[in-house]
N, C-alpha and C positions, 0 to 999 in steps of 0.2 A: 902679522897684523892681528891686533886685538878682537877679540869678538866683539867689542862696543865698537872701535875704531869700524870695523866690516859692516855691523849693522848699520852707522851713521852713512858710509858711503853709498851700500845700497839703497839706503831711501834717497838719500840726495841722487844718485843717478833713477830711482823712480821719479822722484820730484822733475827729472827733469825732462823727465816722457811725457807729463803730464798728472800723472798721480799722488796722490797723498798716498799713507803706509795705513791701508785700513787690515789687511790680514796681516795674523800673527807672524812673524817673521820667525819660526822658530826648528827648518831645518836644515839639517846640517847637508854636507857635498853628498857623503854616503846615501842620506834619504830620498835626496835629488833620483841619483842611478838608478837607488832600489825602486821606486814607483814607477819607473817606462821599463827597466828591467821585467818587474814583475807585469806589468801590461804587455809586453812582450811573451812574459810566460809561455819558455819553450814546452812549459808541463802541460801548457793548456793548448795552444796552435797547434803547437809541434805533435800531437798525439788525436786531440778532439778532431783535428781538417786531416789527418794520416790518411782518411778512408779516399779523400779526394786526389793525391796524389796517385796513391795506388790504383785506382782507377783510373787513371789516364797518364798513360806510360810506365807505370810497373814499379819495379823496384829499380829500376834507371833512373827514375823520378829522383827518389829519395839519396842514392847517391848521386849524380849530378847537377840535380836542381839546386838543390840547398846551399852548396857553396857557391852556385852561380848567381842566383840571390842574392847570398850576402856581399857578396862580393858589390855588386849595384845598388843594393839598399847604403852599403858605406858611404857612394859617392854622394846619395840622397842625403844622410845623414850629417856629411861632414858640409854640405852645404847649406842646412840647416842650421848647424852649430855653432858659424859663422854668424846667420841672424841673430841666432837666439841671445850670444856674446854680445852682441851691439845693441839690442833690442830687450833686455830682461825684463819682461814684461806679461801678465797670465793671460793676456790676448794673444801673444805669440802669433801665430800664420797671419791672420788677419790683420794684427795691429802691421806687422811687416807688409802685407803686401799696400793696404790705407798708406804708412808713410812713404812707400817708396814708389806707389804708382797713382793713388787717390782712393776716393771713396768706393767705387763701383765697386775694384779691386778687391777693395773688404769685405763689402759687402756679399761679392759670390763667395770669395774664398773662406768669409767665416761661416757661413750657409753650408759649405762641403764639411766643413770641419766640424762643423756642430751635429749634420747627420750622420759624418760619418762616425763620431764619437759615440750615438746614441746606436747604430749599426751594430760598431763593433761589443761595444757595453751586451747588448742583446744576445750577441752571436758568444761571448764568453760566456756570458751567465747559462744559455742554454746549453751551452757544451757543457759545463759543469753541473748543470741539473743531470744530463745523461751517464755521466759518472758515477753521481753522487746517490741518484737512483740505483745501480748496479750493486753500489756499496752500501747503499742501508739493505738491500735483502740479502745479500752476501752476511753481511753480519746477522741475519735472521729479524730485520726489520720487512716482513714482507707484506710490501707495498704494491708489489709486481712493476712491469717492467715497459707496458703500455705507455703508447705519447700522453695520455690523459693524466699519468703519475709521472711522466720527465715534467707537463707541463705545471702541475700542480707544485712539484718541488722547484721549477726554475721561479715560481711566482714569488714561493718563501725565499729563494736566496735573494731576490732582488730586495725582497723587508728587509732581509736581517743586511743587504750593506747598507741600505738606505740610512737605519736607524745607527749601526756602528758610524755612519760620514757624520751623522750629526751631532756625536760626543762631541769632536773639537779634533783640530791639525795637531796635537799632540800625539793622541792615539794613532791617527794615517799614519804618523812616522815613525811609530813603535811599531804598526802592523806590517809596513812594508819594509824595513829594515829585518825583522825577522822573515819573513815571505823571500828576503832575497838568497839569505842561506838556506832556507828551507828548499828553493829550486837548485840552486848549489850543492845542496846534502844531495836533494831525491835524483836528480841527474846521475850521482857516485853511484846512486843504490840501484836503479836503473840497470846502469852501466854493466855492473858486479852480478847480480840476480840473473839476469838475462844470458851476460856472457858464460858465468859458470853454471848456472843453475837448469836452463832453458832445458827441454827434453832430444831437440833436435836444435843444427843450426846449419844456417843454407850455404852454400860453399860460396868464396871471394867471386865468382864467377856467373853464378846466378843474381848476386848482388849489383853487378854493376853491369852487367847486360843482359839481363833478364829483360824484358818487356809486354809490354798489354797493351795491346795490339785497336784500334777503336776502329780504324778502316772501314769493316764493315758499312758504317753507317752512309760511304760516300764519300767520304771529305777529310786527306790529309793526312791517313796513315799516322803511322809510330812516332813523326818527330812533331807532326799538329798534337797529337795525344799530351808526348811531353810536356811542350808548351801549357796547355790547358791545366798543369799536374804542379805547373809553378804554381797556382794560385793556392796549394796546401802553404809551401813555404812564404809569398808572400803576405799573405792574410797575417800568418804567424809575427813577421816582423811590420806589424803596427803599433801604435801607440806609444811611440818614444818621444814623441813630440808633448808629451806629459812633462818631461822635464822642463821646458820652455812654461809651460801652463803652470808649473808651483814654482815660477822664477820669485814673484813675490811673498812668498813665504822659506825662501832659500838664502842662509848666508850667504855671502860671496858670488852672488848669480849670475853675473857674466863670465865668469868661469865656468860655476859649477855647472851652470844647466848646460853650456854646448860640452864640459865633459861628461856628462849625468848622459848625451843622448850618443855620443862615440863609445863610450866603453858599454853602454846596453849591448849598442849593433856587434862587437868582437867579441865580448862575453858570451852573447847567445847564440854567436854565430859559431863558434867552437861546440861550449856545452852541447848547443842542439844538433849539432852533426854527429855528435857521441850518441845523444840519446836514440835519434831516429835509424844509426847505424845499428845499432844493440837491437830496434824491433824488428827491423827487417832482416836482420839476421837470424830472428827468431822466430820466423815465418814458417810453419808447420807444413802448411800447404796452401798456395796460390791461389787455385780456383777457391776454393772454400772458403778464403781469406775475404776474396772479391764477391760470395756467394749472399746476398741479401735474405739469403733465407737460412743462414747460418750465423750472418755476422750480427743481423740486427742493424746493419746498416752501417756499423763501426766498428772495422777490423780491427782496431788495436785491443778491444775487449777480447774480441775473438782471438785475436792472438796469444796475450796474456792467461785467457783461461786455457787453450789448448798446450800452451806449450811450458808450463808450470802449474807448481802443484796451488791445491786450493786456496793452501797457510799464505805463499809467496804472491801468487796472481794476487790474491787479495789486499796485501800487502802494499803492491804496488800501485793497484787502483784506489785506495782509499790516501798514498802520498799524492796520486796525480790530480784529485777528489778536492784533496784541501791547498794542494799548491793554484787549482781553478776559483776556489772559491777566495782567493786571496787577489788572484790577478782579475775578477770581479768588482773586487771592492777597490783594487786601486784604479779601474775604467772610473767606474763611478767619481770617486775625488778628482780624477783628471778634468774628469767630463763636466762636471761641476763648476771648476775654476774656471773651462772655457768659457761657460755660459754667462758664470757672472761677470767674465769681464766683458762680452761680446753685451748681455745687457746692461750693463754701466756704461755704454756708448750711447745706448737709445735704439739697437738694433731689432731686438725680440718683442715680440707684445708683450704688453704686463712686466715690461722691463725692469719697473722701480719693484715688481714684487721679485724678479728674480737674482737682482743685484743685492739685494739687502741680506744681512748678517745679522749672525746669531749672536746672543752674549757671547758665545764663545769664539766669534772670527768666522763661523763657518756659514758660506753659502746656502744653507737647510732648503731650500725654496729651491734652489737649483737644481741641490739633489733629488728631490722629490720631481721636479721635471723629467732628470735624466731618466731616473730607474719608473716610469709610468709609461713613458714615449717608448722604454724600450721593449718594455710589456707588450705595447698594444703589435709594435714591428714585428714581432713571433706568433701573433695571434693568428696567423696564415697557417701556420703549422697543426692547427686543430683544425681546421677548416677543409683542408684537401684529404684524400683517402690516406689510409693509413699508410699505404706503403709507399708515397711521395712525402710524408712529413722531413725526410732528412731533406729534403726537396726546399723547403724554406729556409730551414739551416745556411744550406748552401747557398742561396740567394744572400743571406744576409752575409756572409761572409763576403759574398763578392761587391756588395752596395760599402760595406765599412773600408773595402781594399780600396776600391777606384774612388770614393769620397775623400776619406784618407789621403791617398797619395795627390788627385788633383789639388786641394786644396796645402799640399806639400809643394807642390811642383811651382804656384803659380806666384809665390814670393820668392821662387829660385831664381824664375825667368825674370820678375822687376829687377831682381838685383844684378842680371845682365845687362838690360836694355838700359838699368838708371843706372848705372853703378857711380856716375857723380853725386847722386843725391845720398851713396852709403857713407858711414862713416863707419870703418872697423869698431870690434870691441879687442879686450884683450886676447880673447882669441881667434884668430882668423887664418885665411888660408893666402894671402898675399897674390902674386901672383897666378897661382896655381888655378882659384876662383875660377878663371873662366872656363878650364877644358874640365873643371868639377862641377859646373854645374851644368855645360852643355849634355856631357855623358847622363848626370842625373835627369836631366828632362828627358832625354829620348826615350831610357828606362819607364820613367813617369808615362810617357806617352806610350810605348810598347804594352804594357801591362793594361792601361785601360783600356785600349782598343780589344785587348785580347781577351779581358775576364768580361765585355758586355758585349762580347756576341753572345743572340739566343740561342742557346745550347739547353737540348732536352737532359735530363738527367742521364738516359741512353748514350749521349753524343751533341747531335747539330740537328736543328727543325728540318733539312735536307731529306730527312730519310720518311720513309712511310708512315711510319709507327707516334708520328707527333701529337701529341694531346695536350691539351693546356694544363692539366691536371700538373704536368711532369717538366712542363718550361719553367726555365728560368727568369726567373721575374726581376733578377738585377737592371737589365737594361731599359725595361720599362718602367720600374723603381725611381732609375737615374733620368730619363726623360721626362715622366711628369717633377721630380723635384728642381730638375733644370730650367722646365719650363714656368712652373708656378713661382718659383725664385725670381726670373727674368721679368714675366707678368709684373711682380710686385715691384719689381724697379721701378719700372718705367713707368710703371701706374703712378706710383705711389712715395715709394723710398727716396728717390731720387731727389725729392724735396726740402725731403727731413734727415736723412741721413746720412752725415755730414764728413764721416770717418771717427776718429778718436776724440772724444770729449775730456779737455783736461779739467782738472777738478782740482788744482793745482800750482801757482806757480804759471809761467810764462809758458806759452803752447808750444808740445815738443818738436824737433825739427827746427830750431831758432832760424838758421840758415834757408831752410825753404820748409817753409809751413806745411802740413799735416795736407794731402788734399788739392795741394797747387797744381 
């Protein structure tokens, strides 16, 4: 198929969603991958949430969790892939779940999607200010080491993506095409440094039954621990659903995007089990690892500098520094396209200002939403004592995971309950469909009941020692955004917001209208 020939089909199968081709159409399958690959960024999840694993269930966590994970995240994905094929479109969750179940439908499910987009944007960029801070005084930029210099450097990387998203879709896909060998390369380097280089390495044995133990606190022992120790790896594997969100700027996008979001979930699920293998194998010592008054809150630093020398630790912090700052910058593009498509329906206030493009195609207006809202989400972390700020981190990790995956989960379940009203794309799972996406929902379900219980940083609010200071704030995060969502329906939206607005050509869904 020609690249004219490609491009003329994809817009006629936009055209026939309802859209005109107002962004650039201009990338390829490869650019698709790299952007939820690198939003994935095992160099950023897989390292910056390490500390969360290890703290709840040990180094069992990390070898059994991870492949357990992925393994579930697949089925998530591949039922996903399915939409996205049928569906190429940069509303993605939303526009899916509007056509296949009505408006309401969209209306939550792009509400999850859009906070959780703005969560997880947050939760990367400040994992990468903590990095990136370690690594400018490491090179003798000393800045020191304080939250008030993580927060000051996560303010600057959020400019510097802001202003790189608003060059133009050219550059995104010059940046995340290189970004995706660069997590490719730093993974080898990783790998190699770690395994030959490391000072000590913990025996096969301490590795996959070693454990950390939470009991104490009352509630649930060593295998509740584990559980709680998933949310390092699943946090990790968000944001693939970015390939569905640059469907309209992608060649061949019922293809590429449901393969752009199956080869992320194998690729990283390999890579990352290589990488997180290599640190926990090069765990000096346990207690110390887990010791906040050694680690600074984040073992893998502590790791890295205890267990290699200065030249190499440094080395590796300042690839895992700019591999964060890359899967920053591809949140933000993703997060971007959600919004303008979600306000080109009429969903957002100030909708017409956030749908609108720049000479160059690009959303500017969006971006500059995405990266301020994510600003203000982290603004808790100055706010509480110093030694709970990883404390809002963590919260926000867990608001981007359960946001995320509900607003994943809930065009899985339409396209069970309707599944007359789907019509396959060229990629699809045929049969298979229904035990792939029951298994994916229970997953979906399992994991958000489990990351929004309130858990103090120590543990469970159960035990003595509870303070608000040290709660976690996801669950309550997720109840008032539930609620003030619901509120706005019924007040208000319900009125006006109607599902997908074509702008276009005959309303998508010919057979049963958008909404019915």
């Amino acid at each position: 198929m020609s690249e004219t020939q490609a491009q003329s089909d994809d817009e006629r199968r936009l055209a026939e969603l309802g859209y005109k081709q107002e962004l650039a159409r201009s990338w390829s399958g490869f650019s698709n991958f790299a952007i939820s690959f690198t939003i994935v960024s095992i160099l950023t999840g897989g390292l910056a949430s390490y500390g969360i694993g290890l703290a709840n269930g040990g180094p069992i966590t990390m070898a059994w969790g991870w492949p357990l994970v992925s393994i579930m995240v697949l089925f998530v994905g591949m039922a996903m892939a399915e939409l996205a094929s049928a569906y190429p479109t940069s509303g993605g969750l939303y526009w899916w779940a509007s056509e296949l179940g009505g408006p309401i439908w969209g209306w939550f499910t792009g509400w999850f999607n859009l906070i959780g987009q703005i969560a997880v944007t947050a939760a990367i960029d400040y994992g990468a200010a903590i990095f990136t801070t370690v690594v400018l005084n490491v090179i003798g930029w000393d800045i020191g080491t304080d939250r008030t210099a993580i927060f000051l450097v996560f303010a600057g990387i959020l400019i510097l993506h802001a202003v790189l998203n608003a060059i133009g879709p050219h550059l995104s896909a010059v940046i995340n095409n290189i970004s995706a060998w660069w997590h490719v390369g730093g993974v080898a380097i990783f790998v190699l440094v770690l395994g030959i280089g490391a000072d000590h390495h913990q025996s096969v044995s301490f590795v996959f039954t070693q454990t950390v133990d939470n009991s104490s606190v009352g509630f649930g022992g060593v295998a509740f621990s584990f559980l709680l120790g998933l949310l390092h790896a699943q946090y990790t594997f968000t944001g693939y659903d970015a390939s569905a969100h640059m469907s309209e700027e992608t060649h061949d996008a019922s293809r590429m995007a449901a393969k752009g979001i199956i080869n992320t979930i194998i690729v990283s699920a390999v890579a990352g089990y290589l990488l997180i293998m290599a640190v926990t194998f090069a765990i000096p010592n346990l207690d110390d690892a887990l010791d906040p008054t050694k680690n600074s809150g984040y073992p893998v630093i502590y790791i890295l500098e205890n267990s290699l020398s200065s030249f190499w630790s440094g080395l590796l912090l300042i690839i895992a520094a700019i591999a964060q700052l890359f899967c920053g910058y591809a949140s933000v593009t993703a997060a971007s396209r959600m919004l303008f498509a979600f306000s080109r329906d009429g969903a957002v206030p100030g909708s017409a200002l956030w749908s609108k493009l720049s000479a160059r195609k690009v959303p500017v207006n969006a971006v500059l939403f995405v990266s301020v809202f994510a600003f203000i989400l982290l603004i808790p972390s100055m706010l509480v004592p110093a030694e709970n700020a990883p404390t809002a981190y963590a919260a926000a990790t867990s608001v981007a995971t359960i946001g995320l995956y509900i607003a994943y989960g809930i065009p899985i379940l339409l396209r069970l309950l309707n599944g007359s009203r789907f019509h396959t794309g060229p990629w699809q799972l045929g049969r298979w469909y229904r035990p792939i996406g029951v298994v994916a929902l229970l997953w979906i379900v399992f994991i958000s009941l489990l990351f929004i219980l309130p858990m103090d940083d120590r543990g469970y609010p159960w035990n003595d020692e509870f303070t608000w200071n040290a709660v976690n704030y996801a669950p309550i995060a997720l109840v008032g955004v539930v609620g003030a969502i619901a509120i706005w329906w019924f007040a208000s939206a319900r009125r006006w917001f109607t599902g997908p607005k074509p702008n276009v050509g005959e309303p998508p869904g010919a057979e049963t209208p958008v909404g019915a």
